[in-house]
C-alpha positions in Angstrom: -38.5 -15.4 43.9 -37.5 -19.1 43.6 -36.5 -20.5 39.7 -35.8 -23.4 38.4 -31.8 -23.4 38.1 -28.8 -25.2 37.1 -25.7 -25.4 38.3 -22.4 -25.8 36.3 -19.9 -27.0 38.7 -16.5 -26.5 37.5 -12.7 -27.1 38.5 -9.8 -25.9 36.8 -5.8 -27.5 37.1 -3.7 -24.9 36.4 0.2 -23.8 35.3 -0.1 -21.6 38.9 -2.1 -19.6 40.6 -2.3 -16.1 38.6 -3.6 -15.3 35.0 -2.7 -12.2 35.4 1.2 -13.4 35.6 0.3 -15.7 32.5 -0.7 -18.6 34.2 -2.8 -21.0 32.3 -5.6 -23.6 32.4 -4.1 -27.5 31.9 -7.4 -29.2 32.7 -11.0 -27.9 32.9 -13.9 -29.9 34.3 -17.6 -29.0 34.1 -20.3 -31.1 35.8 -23.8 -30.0 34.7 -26.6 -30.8 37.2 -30.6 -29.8 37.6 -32.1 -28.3 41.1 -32.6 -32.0 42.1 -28.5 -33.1 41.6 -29.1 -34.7 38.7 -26.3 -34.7 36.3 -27.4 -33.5 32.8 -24.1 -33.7 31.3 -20.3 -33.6 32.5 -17.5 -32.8 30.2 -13.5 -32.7 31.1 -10.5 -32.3 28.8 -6.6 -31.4 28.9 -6.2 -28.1 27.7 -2.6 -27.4 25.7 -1.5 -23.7 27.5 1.7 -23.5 25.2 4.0 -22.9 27.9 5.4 -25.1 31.1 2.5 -27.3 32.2 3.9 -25.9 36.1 3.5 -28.2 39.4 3.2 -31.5 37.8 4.4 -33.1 41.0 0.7 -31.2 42.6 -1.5 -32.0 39.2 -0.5 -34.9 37.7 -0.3 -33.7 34.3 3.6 -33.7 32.1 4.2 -31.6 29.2 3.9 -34.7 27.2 0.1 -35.3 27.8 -0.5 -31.8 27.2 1.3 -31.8 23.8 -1.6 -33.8 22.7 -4.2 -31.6 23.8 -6.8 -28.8 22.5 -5.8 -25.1 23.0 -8.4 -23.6 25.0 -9.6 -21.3 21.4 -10.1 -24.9 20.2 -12.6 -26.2 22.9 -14.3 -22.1 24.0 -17.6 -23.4 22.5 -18.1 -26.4 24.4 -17.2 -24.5 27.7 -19.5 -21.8 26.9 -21.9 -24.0 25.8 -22.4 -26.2 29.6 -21.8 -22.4 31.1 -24.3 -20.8 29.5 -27.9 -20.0 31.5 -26.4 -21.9 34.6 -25.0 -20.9 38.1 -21.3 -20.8 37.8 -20.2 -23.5 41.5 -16.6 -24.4 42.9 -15.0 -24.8 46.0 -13.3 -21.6 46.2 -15.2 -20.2 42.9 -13.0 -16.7 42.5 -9.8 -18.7 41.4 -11.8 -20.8 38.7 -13.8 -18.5 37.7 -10.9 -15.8 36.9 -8.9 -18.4 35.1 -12.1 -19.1 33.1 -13.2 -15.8 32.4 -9.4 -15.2 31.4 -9.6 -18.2 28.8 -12.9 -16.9 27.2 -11.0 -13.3 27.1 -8.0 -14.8 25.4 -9.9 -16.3 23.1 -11.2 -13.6 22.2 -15.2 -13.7 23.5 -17.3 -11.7 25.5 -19.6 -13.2 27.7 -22.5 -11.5 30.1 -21.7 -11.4 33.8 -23.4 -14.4 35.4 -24.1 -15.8 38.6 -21.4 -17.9 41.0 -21.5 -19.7 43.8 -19.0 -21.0 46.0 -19.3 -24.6 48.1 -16.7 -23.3 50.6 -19.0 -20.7 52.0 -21.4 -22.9 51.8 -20.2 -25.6 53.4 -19.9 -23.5 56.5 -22.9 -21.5 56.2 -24.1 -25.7 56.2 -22.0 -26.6 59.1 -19.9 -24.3 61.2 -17.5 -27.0 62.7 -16.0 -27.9 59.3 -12.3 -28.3 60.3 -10.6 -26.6 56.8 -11.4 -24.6 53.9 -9.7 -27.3 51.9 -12.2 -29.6 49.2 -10.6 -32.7 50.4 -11.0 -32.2 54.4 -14.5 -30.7 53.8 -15.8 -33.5 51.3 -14.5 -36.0 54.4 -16.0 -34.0 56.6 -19.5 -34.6 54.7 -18.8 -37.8 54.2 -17.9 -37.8 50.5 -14.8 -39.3 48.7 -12.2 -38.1 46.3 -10.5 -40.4 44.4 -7.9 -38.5 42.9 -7.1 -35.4 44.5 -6.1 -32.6 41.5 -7.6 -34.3 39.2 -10.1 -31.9 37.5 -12.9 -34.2 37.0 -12.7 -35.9 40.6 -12.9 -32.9 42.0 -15.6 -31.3 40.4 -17.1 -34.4 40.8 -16.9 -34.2 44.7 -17.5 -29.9 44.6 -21.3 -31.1 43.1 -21.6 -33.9 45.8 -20.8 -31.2 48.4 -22.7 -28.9 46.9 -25.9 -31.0 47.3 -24.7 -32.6 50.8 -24.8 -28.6 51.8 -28.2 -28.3 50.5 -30.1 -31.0 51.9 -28.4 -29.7 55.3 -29.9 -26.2 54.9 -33.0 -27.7 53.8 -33.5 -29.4 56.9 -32.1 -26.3 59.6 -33.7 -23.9 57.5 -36.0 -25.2 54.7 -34.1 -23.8 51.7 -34.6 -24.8 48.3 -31.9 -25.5 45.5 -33.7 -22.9 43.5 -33.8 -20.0 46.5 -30.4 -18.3 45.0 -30.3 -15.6 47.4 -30.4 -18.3 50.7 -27.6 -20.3 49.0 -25.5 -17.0 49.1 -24.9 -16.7 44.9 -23.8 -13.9 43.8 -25.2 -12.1 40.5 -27.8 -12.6 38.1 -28.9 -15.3 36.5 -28.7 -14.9 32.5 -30.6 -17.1 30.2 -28.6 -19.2 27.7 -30.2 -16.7 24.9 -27.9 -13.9 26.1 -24.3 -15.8 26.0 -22.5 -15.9 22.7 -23.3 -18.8 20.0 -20.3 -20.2 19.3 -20.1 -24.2 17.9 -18.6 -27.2 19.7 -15.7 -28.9 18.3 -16.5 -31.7 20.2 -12.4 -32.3 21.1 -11.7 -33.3 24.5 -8.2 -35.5 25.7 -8.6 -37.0 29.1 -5.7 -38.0 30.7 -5.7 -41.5 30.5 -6.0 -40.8 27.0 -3.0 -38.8 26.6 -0.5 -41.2 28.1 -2.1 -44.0 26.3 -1.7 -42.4 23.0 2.1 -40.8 23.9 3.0 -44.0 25.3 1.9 -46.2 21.8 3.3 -43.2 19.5 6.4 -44.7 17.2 9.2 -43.8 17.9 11.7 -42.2 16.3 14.6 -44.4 17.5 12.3 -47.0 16.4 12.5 -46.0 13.1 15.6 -45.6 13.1 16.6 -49.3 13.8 13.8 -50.4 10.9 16.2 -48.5 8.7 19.3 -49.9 9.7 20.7 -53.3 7.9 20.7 -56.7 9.6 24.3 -57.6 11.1 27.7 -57.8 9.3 30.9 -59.1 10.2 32.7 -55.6 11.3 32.7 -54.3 14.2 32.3 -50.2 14.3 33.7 -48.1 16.4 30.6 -46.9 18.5 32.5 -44.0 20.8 31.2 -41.2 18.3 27.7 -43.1 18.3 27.2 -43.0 22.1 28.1 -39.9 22.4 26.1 -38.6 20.3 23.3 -40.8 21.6 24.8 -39.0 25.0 23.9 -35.4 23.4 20.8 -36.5 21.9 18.8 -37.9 25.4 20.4 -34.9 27.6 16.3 -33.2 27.4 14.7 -36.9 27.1 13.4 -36.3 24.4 14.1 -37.7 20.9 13.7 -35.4 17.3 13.5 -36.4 13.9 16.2 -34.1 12.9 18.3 -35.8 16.0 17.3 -39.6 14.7 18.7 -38.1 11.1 22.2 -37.1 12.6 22.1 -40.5 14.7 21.5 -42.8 11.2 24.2 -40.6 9.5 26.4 -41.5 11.7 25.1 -45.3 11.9 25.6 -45.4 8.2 29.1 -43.8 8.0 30.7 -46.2 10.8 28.3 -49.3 9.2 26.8 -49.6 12.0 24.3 -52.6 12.2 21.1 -53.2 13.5 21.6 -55.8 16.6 24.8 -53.6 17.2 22.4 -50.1 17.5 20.3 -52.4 19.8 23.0 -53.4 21.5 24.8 -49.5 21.6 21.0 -48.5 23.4 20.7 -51.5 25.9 24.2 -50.7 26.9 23.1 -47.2 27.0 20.4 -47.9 29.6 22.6 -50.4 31.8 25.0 -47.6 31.9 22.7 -45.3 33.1 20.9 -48.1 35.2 24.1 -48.4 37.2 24.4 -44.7 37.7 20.9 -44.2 39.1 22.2 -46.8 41.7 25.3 -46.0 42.3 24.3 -44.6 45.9 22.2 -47.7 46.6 19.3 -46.3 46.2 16.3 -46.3 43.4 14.1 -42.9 43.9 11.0 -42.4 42.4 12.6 -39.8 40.1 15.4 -41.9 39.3 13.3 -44.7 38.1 10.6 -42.4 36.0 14.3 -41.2 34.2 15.3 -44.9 33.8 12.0 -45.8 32.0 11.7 -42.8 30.0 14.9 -42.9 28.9 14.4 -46.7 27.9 11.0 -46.0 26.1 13.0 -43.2 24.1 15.5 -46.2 23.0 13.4 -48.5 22.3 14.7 -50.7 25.1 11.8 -53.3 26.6 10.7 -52.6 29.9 11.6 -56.3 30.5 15.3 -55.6 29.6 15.2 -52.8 32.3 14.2 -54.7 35.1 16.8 -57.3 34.1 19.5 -55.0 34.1 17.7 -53.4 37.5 18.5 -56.6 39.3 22.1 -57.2 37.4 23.3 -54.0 39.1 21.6 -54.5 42.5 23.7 -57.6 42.2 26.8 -55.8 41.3 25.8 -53.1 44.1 25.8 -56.4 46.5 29.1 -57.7 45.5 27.6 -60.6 44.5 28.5 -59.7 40.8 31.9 -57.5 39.0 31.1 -53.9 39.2 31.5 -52.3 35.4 31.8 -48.1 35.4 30.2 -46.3 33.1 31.8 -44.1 30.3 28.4 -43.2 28.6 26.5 -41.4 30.8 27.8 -37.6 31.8 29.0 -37.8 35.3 30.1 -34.4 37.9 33.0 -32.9 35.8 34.5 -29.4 35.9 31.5 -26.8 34.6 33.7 -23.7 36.2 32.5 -21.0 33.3 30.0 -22.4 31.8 26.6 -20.5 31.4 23.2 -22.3 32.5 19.5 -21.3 33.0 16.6 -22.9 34.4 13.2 -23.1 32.9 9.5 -24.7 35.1 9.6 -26.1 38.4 11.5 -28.4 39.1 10.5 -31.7 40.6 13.1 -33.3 42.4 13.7 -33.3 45.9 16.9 -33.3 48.0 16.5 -35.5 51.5 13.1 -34.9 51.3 12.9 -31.2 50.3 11.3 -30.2 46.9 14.3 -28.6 44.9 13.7 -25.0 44.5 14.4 -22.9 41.8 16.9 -20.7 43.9 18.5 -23.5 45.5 18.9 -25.0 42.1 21.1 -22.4 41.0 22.8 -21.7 44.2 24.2 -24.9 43.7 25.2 -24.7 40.1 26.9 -21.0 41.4 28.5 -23.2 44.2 29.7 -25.7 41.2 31.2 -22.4 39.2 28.2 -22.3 36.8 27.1 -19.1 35.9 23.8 -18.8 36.2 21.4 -17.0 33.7 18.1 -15.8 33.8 17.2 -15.6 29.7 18.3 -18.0 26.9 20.2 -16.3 24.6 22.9 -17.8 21.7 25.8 -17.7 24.0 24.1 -20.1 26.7 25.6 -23.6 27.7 23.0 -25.2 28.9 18.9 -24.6 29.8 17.5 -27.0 32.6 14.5 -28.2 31.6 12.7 -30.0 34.2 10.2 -31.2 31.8 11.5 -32.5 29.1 8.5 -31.8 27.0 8.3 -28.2 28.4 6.5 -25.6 25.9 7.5 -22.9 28.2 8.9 -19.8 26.2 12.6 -20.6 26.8 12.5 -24.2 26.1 11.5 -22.9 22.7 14.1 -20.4 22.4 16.9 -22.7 23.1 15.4 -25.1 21.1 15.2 -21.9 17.9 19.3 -21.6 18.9 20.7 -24.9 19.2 21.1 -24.6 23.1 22.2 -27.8 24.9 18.4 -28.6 27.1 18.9 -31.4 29.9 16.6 -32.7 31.8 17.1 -32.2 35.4 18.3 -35.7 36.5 21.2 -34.9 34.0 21.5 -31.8 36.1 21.8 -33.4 39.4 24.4 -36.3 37.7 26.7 -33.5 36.1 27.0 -31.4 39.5 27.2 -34.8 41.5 23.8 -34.1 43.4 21.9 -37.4 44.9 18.2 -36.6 44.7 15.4 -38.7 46.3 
């Protein structure tokens, strides 16, 4: 018997492909439509999983956005609420729906079994010649575009365009309605919204764009730091111990409050003023600047490093560019070349103990960097490589700086050297692209 229905239409980003294996939700999506297609309400956040944020090179989405985030206990109500009473739709609906079902479980709330359907089966119940099972080849198939690919919200976005392109096709081959459940091939009952668990919205969501604009206009704490410092003097510090403790202190690229206090201690002890701190950090940058082109080359990676590491110094993005085209010169010969004694280059690590922690996102001549490559080369370097953190460990390779996995926290708890993995690749004497 044909009901009136809705359809919740939902896409999940996630750490990887397996709750089960503690993968987690990063991004949840939830378009809300009537048996017409109309949308009734659409609702999208970040969701903070407390570990490695996974494939950011697939998503989109650092460890840094995430940081700022609601845990998925914070935002249950809101999901449950544009779930409830509705048909559960996605484009391959047995992976979201098991990450969301896991999230409602961890949280720790039951919910009644409800209905779910899948756009992929429809779309070829719809149309037989569809050329992949893949949302982005079948939405062009049916004419509909994405335009961000892995972005939750896009791509639920497209699933309920595709959902209703499907429709109208079986409509017209074989007259069925949005509301015939059975003809659309859903699975389970439909449960009224009475039957799922009350439980009030926070009203928290943190969209991307959001994210980045707020991490990207948070202080920082180098920035602090050179409010602190007095205006110039006549003496001139020694600034070895300064950059190379600035050296230690960007090797995750990331900057703490208790690293800022050892940094002014040491500003203060050596008198060190503030146009000479500014100085120490532009130097810093051009050091690095040179590195990253030492091979004559800028990569992608290499230039996300440079302007991270710049925003961590409080360095303009004016000043980098500057120094961007100073070394191309110098890389040229149309200016002197200057090496660089600040930033760690390839150097003996026979002995020492490392560990990896996420996925890594660089790539080597065109090849994403592996985890077990990764360490073969650090083995090939005479690194012994480590599979936990413990107290004894030399370094952890974080290849999100920002990483919340459970190792990035334990080095952090033991005072473990973390480096980011461009400082990886420049200590082994690795070009990446």
């Amino acid at each position: 018997m044909a009901v009136d229905v809705e359809f919740a239409v939902v896409d999940v980003e996630t750490t990887g492909f397996s709750p089960a294996k503690n993968d987690r939700v990063v991004e949840i999506a939830i378009v809300r439509l009537d048996n017409g297609g109309r949308v009734l309400d659409e609702y999208v956040t970040l969701v903070n999983p407390r570990r490695d944020a996974g494939p950011t090179q697939i998503h989109g989405i650092s460890a840094r956005q995430l940081r700022l985030a609601p845990e998925f206990t914070d935002v249950v109500g809101d999901v449950l609420q544009r779930l409830a009473g509705a048909v559960f739709t996605a484009h391959n609906v047995r992976f979201d729906m098991t990450f969301v079902r896991s999230e409602i479980e961890r949280a720790g709330v039951a919910t009644p079994t409800f209905p779910h359907l899948c756009t992929m089966r429809l779309a070829r119940a719809a149309d037989p010649s569809i050329p992949s099972r893949r949302l982005g080849q079948v939405c062009e198939h049916f004419g509909i575009t994405i335009p961000h690919a892995h972005s939750a919200v896009h791509d639920a976005r497209a699933t309920a365009s595709l959902l209703f392109a499907c429709i109208r096709r079986l409509q017209g081959a074989k007259s069925v309605s949005p509301s015939d459940l059975d003809a659309l091939g859903v699975a389970g009952v439909l449960t009224g919204e009475s039957r799922w668990p009350a439980m009030p919205s926070s009203g928290r969501t943190c969209r991307r764009e959001e994210a980045t604009a707020r991490s990207e206009n948070e202080p920082s704490y180098i920035s602090r730091l050179l409010a602190k410092l007095p205006p110039a003097n006549d003496a001139t510090p020694e600034m070895d111990e300064y950059i190379a403790l600035l050296d230690r202190v960007l090797e995750d690229r990331r900057v703490t409050a208790e690293e800022v206090d050892a940094l002014a201690s040491i500003a203060s002890e050596f008198g060190i003023a503030r146009d000479e701190a500014i100085a120490a950090h532009e130097q810093y940058v051009d050091d690095l600047t040179r590195v990253a082109l030492a091979d004559g080359i800028l990569t992608e990676s290499e230039r996300k490093d440079l302007n991270d590491v710049r925003h961590l110094l409080n360095v303009s993005e004016e000043r980098l560019s500057s120094m961007l085209a100073d070394a191309a010169m110098c890389q040229s010969g149309h200016a002197d070349t200057r090496t660089t004694a600040a930033i760690p280059s390839a150097r003996s690590l026979e002995g020492e103990t490392i560990c990896f922690t996420g996925q890594l996102g660089c790539c080597i001549n065109g090849d994403p960097v592996t985890r077990a490559r990764a360490e073969r080369i650090a083995t090939e370097k005479g690194m012994v490589v480590k599979g936990n953190v413990t107290k004894k460990l030399n370094y952890l390779v974080a290849a999100d700086p920002d990483s919340m996995s459970g190792k990035t926290e334990m080095a952090r708890r033991y005072g473990v050297r973390i480096i980011a993995e461009p400082v990886f690749w420049q200590m082994v004497g690795v070009s990446t692209d």
